[in-house]
C-alpha positions in Angstrom: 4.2 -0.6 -9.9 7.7 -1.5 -8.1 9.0 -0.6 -11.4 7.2 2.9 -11.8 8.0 3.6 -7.8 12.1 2.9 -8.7 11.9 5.1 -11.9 10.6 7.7 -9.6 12.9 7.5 -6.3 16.6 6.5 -9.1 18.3 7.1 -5.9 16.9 5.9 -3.0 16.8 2.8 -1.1 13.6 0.6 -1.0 12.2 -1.5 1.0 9.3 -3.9 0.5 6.6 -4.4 3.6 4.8 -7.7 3.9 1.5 -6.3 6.0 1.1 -9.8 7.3 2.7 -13.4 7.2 0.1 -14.1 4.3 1.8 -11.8 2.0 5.4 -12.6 2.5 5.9 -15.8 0.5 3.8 -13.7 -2.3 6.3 -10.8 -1.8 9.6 -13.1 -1.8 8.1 -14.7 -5.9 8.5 -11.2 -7.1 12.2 -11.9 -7.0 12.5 -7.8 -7.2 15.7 -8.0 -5.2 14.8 -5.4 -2.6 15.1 -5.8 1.0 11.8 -7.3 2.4 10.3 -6.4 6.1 7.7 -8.6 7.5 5.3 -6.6 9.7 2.0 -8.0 11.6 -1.2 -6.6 13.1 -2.5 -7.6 16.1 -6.3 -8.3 16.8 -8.2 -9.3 20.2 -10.5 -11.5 21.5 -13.3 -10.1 19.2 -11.3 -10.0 16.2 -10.7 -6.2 16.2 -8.0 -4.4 15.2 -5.4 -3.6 18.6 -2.0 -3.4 17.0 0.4 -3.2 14.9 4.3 -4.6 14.5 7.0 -2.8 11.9 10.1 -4.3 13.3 12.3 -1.1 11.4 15.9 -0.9 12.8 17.2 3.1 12.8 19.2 2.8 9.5 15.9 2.0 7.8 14.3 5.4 8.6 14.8 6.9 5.4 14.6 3.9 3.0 11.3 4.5 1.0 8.3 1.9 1.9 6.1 0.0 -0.2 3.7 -2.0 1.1 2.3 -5.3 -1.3 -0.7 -6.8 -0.9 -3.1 -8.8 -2.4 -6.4 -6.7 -1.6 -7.1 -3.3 0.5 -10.8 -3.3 1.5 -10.6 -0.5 4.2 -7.3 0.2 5.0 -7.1 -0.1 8.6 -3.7 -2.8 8.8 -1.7 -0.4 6.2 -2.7 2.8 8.0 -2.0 1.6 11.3 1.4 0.0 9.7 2.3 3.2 8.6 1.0 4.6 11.3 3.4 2.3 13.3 6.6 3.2 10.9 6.1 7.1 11.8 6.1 6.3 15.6 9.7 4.4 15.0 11.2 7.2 13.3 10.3 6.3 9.3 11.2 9.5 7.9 10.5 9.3 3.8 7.9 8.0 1.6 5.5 5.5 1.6 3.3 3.7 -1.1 0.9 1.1 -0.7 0.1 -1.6 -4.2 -2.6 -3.9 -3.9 -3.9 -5.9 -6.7 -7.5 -5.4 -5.5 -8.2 -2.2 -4.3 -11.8 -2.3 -2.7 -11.3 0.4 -0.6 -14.7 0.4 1.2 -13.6 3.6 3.0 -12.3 5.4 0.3 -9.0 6.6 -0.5 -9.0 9.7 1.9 -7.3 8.4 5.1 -4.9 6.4 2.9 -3.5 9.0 1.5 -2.6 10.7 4.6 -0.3 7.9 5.1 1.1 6.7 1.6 2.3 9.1 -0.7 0.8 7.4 -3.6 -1.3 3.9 -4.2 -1.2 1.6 -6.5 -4.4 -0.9 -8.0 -5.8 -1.9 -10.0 -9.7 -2.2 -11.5 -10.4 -5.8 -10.5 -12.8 -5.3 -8.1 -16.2 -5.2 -9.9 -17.9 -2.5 -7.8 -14.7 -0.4 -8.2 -15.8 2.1 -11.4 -14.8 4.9 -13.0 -18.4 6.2 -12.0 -17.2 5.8 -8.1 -13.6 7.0 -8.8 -15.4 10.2 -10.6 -17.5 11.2 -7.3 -14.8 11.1 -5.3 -12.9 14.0 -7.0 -16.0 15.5 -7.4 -16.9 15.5 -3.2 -13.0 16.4 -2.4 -13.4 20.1 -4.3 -11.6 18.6 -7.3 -8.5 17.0 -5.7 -7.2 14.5 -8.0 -6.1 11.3 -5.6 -2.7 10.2 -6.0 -4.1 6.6 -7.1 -3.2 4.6 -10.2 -5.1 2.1 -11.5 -4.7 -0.4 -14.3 -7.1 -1.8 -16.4 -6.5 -5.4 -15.6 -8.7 -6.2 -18.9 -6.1 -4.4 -21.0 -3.1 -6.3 -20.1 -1.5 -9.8 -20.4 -0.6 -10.0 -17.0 -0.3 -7.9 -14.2 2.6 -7.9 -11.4 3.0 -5.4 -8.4 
């Protein structure tokens, strides 16, 4: 995916986003070379979502953002992420890869944030049969998702 995302953006600066100190280590193995940023979400007493950090300095608002992650269930730390990057002044892209994309809410407020998304077919209620209803209830609209058949490949990196 970082590859694909590079071949598609030759001249622009990247930047990987760790959505939480779980994913940073994970981020850092991929050895990719690209600047890293480690942002964090906030929760409160009840475990709820309250906010979100993306410590971007000004000379980072046009760098293009990819945010790496393990798994996506609903969404709610990367929208409010990106969310977050838009208050500071993020001016260009943004793409989300996940290795396991459950996205329990769909793909629809996602993609008002991130450009494009990466997954891949992992999670085993994640179908072609779910993926097909989706463009069938958006009029058509083909969602700027790509996913890889993780049973047709060796091994799968973000």
């Amino acid at each position: 995916a970082i590859a694909d995302i590079k071949s598609l953006n030759p001249n622009s600066d990247l930047m990987l986003v760790s959505p939480d100190a779980g994913a940073i280590s994970k981020i850092y193995k991929l050895g990719t070379g690209i600047q890293v940023l480690e942002s964090a979400k906030h929760r409160d007493h009840t475990g709820k979502l309250k906010g979100f950090s993306v410590p971007l300095k000004t000379e980072d608002a046009n760098k293009i953002l990819i945010w790496v992650d393990d798994l996506c269930d609903a969404g709610g730390t990367f929208i409010g992420e990106a969310e977050e990057a838009d208050k500071q002044g993020h001016k260009s892209k943004k793409y989300l890869v996940v290795s396991h994309g459950v996205f329990s809410k769909g793909f629809i407020d996602l993609e008002k944030h991130f450009d494009y998304i990466y997954t891949t077919n992992s999670y085993e209620d994640y179908n072609n049969m779910w993926f097909e209803a989706y463009q069938y209830y958006n009029e058509g609209h083909i969602p700027r998702v790509k996913i890889t058949n993780v049973y047709n490949i060796e091994n799968y990196n973000v």
